[in-house]
C-alpha positions as CSV (number, residue, x, y, z in Angstrom):
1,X,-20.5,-10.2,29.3
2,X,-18.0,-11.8,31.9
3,X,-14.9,-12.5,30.5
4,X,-12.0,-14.2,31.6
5,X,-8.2,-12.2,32.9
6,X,-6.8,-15.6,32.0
7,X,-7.6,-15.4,27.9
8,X,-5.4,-13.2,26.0
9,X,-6.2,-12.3,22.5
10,X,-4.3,-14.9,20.5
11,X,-3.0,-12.1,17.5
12,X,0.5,-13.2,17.7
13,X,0.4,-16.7,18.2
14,X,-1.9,-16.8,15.1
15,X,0.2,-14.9,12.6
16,X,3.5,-16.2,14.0
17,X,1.8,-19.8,12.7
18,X,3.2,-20.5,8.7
19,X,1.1,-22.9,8.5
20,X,-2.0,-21.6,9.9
21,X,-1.4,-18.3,7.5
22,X,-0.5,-20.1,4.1
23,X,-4.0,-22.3,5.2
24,X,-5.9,-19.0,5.8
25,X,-4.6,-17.4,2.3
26,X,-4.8,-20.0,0.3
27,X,-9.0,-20.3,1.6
28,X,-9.6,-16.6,0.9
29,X,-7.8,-16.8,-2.5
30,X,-9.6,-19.6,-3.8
31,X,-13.3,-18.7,-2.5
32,X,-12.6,-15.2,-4.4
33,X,-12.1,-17.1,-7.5
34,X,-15.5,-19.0,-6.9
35,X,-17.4,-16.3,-5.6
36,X,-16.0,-15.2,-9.1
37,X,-17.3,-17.9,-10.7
38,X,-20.6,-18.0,-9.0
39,X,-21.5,-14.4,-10.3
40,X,-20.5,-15.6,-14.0
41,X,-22.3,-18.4,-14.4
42,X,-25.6,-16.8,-13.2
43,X,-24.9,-14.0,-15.8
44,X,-24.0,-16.7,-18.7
45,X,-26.6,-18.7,-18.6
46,X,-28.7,-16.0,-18.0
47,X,-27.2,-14.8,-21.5
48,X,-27.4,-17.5,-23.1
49,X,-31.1,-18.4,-22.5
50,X,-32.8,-15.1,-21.5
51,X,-34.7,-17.0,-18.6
52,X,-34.3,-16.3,-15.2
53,X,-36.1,-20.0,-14.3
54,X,-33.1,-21.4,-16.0
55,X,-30.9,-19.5,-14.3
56,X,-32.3,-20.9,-11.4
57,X,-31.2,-24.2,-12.3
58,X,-27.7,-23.1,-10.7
59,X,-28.9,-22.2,-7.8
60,X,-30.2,-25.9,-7.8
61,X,-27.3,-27.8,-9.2
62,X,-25.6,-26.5,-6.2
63,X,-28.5,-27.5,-2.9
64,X,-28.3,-30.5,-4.9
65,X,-25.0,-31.7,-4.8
66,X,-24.9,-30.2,-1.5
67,X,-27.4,-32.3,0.0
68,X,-27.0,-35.4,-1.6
69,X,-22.8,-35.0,-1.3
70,X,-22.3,-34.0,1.8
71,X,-22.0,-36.8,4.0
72,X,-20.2,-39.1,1.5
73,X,-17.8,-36.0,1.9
74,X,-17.9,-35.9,5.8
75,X,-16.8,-40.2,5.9
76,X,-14.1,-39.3,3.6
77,X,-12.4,-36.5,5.3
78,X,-12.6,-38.6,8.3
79,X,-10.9,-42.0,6.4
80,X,-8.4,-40.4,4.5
81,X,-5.2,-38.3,5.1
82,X,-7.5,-35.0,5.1
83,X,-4.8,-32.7,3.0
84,X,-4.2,-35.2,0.3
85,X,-8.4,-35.3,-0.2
86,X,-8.4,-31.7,0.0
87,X,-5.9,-31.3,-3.0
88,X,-7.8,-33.7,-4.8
89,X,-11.3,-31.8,-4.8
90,X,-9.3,-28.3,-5.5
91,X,-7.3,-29.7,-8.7
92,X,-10.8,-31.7,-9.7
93,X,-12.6,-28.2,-9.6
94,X,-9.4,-26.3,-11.4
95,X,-10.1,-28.8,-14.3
96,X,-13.6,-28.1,-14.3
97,X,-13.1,-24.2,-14.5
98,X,-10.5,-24.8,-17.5
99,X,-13.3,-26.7,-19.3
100,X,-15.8,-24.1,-19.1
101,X,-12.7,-21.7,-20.4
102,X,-11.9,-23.2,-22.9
103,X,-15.4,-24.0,-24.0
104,X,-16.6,-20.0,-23.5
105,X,-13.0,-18.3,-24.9
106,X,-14.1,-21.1,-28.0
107,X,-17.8,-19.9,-28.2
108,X,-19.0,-23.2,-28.1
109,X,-20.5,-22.9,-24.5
110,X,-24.1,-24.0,-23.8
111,X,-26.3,-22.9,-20.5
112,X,-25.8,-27.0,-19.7
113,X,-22.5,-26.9,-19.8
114,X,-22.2,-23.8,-17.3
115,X,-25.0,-25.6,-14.6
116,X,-23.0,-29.2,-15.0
117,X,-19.7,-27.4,-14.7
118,X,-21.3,-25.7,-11.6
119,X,-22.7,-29.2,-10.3
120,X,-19.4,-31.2,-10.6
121,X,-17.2,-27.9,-8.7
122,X,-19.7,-27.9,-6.0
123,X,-19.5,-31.5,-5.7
124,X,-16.2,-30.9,-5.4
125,X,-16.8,-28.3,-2.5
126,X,-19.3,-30.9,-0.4
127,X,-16.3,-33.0,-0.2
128,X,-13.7,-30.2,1.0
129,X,-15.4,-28.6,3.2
130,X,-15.3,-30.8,5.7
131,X,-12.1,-31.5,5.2
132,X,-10.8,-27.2,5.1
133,X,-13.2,-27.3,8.5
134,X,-11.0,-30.5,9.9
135,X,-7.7,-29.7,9.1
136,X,-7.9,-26.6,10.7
137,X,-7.5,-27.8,14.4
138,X,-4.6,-29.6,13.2
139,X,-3.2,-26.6,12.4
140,X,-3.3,-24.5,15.5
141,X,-3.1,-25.3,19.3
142,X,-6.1,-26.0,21.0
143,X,-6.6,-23.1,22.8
144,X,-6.8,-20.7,20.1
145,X,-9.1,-22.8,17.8
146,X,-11.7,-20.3,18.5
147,X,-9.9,-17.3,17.3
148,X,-8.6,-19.2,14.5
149,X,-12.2,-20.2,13.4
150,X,-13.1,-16.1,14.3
151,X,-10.6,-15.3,11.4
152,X,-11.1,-18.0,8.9
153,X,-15.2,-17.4,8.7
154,X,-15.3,-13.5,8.2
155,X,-12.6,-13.9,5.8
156,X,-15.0,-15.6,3.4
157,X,-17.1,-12.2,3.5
158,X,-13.9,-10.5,1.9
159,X,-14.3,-12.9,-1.5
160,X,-18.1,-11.9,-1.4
161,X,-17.6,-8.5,-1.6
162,X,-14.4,-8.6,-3.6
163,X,-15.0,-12.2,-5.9
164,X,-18.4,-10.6,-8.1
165,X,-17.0,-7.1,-8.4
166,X,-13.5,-9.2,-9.8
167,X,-15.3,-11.2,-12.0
168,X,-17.9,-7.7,-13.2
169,X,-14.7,-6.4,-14.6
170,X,-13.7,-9.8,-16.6
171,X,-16.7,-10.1,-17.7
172,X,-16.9,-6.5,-19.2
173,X,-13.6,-7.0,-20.5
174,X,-13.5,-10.1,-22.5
175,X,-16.6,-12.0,-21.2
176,X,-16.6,-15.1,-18.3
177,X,-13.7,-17.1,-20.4
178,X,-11.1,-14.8,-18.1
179,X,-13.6,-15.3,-15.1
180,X,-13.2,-19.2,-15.5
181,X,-9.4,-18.8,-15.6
182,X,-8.7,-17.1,-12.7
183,X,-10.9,-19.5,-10.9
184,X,-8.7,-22.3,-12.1
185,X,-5.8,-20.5,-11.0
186,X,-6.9,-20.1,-7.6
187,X,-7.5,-23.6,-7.2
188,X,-4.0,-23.7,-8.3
189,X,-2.5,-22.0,-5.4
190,X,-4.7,-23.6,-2.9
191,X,-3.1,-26.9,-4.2
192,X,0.5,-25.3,-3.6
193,X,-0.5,-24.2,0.1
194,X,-1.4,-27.3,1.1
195,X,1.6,-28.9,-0.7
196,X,3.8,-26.5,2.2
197,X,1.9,-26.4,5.3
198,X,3.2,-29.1,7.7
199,X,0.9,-31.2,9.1
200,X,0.4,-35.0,10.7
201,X,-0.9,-37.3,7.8
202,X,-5.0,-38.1,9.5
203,X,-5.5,-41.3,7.9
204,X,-7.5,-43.0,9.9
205,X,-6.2,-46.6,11.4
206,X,-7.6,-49.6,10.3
207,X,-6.7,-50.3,6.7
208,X,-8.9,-52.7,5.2
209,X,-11.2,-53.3,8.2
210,X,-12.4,-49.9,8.4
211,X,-16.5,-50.1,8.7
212,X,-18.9,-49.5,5.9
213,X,-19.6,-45.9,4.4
214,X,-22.7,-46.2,6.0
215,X,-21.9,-47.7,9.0
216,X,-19.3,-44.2,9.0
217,X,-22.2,-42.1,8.2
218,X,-24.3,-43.4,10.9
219,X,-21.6,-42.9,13.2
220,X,-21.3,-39.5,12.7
221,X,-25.3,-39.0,12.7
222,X,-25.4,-40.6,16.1
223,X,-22.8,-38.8,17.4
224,X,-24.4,-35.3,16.7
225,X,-28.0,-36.8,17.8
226,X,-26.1,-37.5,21.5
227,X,-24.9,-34.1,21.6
228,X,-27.3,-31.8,22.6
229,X,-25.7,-28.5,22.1
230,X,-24.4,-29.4,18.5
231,X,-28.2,-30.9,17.5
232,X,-29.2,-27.1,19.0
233,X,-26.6,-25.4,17.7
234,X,-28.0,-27.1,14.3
235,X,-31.0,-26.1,14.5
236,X,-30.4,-22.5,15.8
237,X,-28.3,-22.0,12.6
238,X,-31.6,-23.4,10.7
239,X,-34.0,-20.8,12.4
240,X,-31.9,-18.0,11.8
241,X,-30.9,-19.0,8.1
242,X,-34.1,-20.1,6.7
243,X,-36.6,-17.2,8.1
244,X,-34.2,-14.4,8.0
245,X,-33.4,-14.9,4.3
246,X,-32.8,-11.3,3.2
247,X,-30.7,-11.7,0.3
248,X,-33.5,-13.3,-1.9
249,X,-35.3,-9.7,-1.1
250,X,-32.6,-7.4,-2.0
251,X,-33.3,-7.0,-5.8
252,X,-37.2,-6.0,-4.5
253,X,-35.6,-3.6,-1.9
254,X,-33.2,-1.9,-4.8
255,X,-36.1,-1.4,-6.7
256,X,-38.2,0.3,-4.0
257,X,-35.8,2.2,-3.1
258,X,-35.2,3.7,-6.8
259,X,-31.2,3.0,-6.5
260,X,-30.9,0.7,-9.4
261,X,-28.4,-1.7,-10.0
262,X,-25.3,-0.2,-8.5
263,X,-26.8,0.6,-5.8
264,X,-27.9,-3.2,-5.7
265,X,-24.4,-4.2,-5.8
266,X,-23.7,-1.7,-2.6
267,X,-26.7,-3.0,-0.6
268,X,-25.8,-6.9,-1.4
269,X,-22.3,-6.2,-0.4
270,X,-23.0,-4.2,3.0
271,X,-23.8,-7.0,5.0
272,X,-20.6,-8.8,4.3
273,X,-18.4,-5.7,5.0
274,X,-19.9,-5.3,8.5
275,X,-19.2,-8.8,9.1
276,X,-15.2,-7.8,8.0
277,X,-15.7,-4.7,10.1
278,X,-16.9,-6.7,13.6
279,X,-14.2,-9.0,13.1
280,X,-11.8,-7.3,15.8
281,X,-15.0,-7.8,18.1
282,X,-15.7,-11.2,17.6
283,X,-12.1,-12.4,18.3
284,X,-12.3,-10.8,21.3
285,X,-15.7,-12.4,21.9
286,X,-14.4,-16.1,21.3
287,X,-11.5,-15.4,23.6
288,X,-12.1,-13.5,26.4
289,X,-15.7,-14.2,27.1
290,X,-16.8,-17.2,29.5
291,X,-20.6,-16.3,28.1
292,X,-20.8,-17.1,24.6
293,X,-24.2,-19.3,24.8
294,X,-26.0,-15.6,25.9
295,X,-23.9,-13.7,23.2
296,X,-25.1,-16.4,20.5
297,X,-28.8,-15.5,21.4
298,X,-28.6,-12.1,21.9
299,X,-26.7,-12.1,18.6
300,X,-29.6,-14.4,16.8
301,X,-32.1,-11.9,18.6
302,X,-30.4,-9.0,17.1
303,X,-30.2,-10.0,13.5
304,X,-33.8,-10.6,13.3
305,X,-34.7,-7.3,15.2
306,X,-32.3,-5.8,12.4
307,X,-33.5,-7.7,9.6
308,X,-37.4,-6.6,10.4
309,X,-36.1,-2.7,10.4
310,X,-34.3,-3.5,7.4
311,X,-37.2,-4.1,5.3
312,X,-39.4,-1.8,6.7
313,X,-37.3,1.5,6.1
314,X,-36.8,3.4,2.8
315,X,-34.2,5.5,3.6
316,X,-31.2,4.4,1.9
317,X,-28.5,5.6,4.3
318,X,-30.6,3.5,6.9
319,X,-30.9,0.5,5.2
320,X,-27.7,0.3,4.6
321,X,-26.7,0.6,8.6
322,X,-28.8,-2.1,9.1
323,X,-27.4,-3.8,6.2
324,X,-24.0,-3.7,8.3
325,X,-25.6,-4.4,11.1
326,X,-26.9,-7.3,10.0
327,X,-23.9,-9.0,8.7
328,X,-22.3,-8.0,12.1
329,X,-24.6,-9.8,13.8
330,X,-24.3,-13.0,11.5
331,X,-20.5,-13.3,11.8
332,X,-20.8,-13.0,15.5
333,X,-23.6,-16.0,15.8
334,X,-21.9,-18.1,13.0
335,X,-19.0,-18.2,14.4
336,X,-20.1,-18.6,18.0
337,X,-21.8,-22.0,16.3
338,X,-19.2,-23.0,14.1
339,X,-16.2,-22.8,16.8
340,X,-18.8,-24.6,19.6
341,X,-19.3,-27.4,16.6
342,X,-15.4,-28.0,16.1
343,X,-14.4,-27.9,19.7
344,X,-17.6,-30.2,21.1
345,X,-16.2,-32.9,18.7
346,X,-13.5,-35.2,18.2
347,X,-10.8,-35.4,15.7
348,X,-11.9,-38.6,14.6
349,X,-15.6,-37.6,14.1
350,X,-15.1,-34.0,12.9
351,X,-15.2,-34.4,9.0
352,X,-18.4,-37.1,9.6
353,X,-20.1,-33.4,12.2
354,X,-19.2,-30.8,9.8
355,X,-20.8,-32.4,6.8
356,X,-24.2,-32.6,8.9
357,X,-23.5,-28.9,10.3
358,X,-22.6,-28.1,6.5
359,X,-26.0,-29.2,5.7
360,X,-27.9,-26.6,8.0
361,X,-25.2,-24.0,7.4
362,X,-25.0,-23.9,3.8
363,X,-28.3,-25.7,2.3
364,X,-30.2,-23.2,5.5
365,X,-29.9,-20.4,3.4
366,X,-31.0,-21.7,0.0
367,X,-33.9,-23.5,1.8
368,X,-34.8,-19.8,3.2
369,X,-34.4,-17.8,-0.3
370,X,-37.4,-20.7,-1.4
371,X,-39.3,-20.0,1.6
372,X,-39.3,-16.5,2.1
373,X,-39.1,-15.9,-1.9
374,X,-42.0,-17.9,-1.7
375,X,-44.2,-16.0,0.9
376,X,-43.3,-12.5,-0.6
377,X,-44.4,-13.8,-4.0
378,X,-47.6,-14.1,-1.8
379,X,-47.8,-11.3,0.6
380,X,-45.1,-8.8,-0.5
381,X,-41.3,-8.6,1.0
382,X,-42.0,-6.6,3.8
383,X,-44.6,-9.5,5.0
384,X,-42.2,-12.0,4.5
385,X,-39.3,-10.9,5.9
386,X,-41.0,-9.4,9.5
387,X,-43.2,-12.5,9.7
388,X,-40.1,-14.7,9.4
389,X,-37.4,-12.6,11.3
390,X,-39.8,-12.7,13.9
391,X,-39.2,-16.6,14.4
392,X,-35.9,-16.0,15.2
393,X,-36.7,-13.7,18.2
394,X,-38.9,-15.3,19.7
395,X,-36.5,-18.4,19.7
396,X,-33.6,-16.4,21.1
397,X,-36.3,-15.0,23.8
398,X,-37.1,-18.4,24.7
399,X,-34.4,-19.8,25.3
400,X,-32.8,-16.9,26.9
401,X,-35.6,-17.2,29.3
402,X,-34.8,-20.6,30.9
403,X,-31.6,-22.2,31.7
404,X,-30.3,-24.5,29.1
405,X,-27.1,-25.7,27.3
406,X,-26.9,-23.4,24.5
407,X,-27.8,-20.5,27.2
408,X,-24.9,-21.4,29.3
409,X,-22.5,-22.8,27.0
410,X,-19.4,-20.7,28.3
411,X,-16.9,-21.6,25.5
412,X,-13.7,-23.5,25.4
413,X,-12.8,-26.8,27.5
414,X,-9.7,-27.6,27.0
415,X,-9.8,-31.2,27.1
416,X,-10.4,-33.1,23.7
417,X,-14.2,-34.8,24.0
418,X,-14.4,-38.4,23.8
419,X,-16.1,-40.6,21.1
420,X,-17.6,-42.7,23.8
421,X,-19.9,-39.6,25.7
422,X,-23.3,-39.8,25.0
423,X,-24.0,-36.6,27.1
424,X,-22.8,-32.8,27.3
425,X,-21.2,-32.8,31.0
């Protein structure tokens, strides 16, 4: 991959940012204390009923609020100062936690209480996502965005691997009451950071003649349907989310390979340690190289090579390799997309993008545990997975194949995009 002797990697300039770094930790602190929290509420209502369909039900109040949330969430990070929203949604989610505390340390909890608690904090989430995605080019010069972005999105991979096992041990200890209130005080902190970090109020001008909601909404929907690369992007991130679902496979996997539920744990945590591991790599990748549209694909081609390997082998040591590999490969695409999302669009518009990219990024994965659940239910897990991590391939073949905008998308332009284009130059 060419790269360019003018990009340097951006190491110092990053950490030497306050700002930027109380941001960053205050993210990684509070998504431990969800990941936390997502790990106990499966296992309490799971207790509390005995039905794994019910359990279910949290899986759904989340694509729920997701998809109905998330664009109300993406008009208000864009009309309001995008810090003060984002304190807002944290301290409304740090209340919910200390509910559901109160209520399970009480033993008066109920499996509807856990799945509306769950509803209302990931409500919560629709609306500050966008804004934790917005804020952060506020943060940190232009020219290092990418890198920034490189950090910020494998960093979420250390609360997955470190979140469940944090909240195993609660739970063992005095059940998901203590879960709950770390989770509250997580929110906490993240409502402190953001109470220091220095930053330009991004209320939008206008005042009382700003447009409708949906007049907002349809903005921002326009503006992503004008730009080709972030409508491919989009749907890239939706071919490689929804038919390379591998997580939805794993507890099928653990049982065929006879490591039971330990070894479950390892293999659902192995992808998200190689994405930590390939971190170094996909800095360097953000920065330095002027070829990022061919790294995307070959990236996208690679995880579904892996993932088809994955489910074929039984030997354990393989599988999980390939379990690394494939979270490697992940990082490396994700944040390839995410970075090319943030830097094709502009300030004023980003909240209104990232809650449509949101969509694909987060609801893609739940839509692909229904699909490819589905189709193993069907024909088996290895027939799922290969059939559908094929997709992917041939996708990343094609449009390697031909030129195009997401094959030569080279990276960074320095200059800020304009409301007004209709067109990638």
């Amino acid at each position: 991959m060419a790269e360019s002797p003018a990009r340097t990697l951006p190491w110092g300039k990053l950490l030497r940012n306050r700002d930027f770094v109380l941001f960053w930790s205050g993210v990684v602190l509070s998504q431990i204390g969800t990941r936390a929290t997502v790990a106990a509420s499966l296992w309490q209502v799971y207790e509390l009923t005995g039905s794994i369909a019910a359990t279910g039900a949290v899986g759904g109040a989340q694509v729920v609020a997701l998809i109905t949330l998330s664009p109300l969430g993406g008009v208000l990070a864009d009309r309001w100062d995008r810090r003060r929203l984002l304190q807002v949604t944290q301290a409304l989610a740090m209340l919910t936690a200390m509910v559901l505390a109160a209520l399970t340390l009480s033993d008066t909890v109920r499996a509807w209480h856990v799945v509306a608690g769950v509803l209302v904090t990931t409500a919560a989430a629709t609306f500050d996502q966008p804004c934790r995605q917005a804020l952060v080019p506020a943060l940190v010069p232009r020219d290092v965005l990418p890198a920034a972005i490189a950090l910020l999105n494998p960093s979420r991979e250390v609360a997955v691997l470190t979140g469940p096992a944090i909240g195993g041990v609660l739970i063992a200890l005095n059940g998901p009451g203590l879960v709950y209130l770390l989770d509250a005080v997580t929110y906490a902190a993240l409502v402190l950071v953001l109470m220091l970090i220095r930053v330009k109020p991004t209320q939008r001008a206008g005042g009382d003649r700003l447009p409708s909601v949906l007049t907002d909404m349809s903005d921002g929907l326009r503006y992503v349907r004008s730009r080709p690369l972030i409508l491919s992007l989009c749907g890239l991130d939706l071919v490689l989310t929804v038919f390379g679902a591998y997580r939805v496979l794993l507890p099928a996997l653990a049982d065929r390979l006879d490591i039971g539920p330990s070894g479950y744990g390892l293999l659902a945590a192995a992808p998200s340690l190689g994405a930590l591991l390939a971190t170094y790599f996909i800095v360097r990748v953000v920065t330095r190289s002027t070829q990022l549209g061919r790294v995307l694909l070959f990236s996208t081609i690679g995880y579904g090579l892996t993932a088809i390997c994955f489910i074929q082998l039984s030997v354990v040591v393989a599988v999980l390799a390939l379990a690394l590999m494939l979270g490697a490969f992940d990082a490396t695409a994700t944040t390839i997309r995410h970075a090319a999302v943030q830097l094709e669009t502009p300030d004023e518009l980003r909240g209104r993008v990232q809650s449509i990219y949101q969509i694909t990024s987060r609801g893609g994965p739940a839509v692909g545990d229904v699909v490819i659940g589905a189709v193993a239910g069907l024909l088996g897990p290895v027939a799922a997975l290969t059939g559908g991590a094929t997709i992917p391939v041939l996708v990343g073949l094609f449009l390697l194949s031909r030129p195009g905008r997401v094959r030569d998308y080279e990276g960074i332009r320095l200059e800020e995009p304009s409301v007004e284009e209709s067109k990638d130059g």
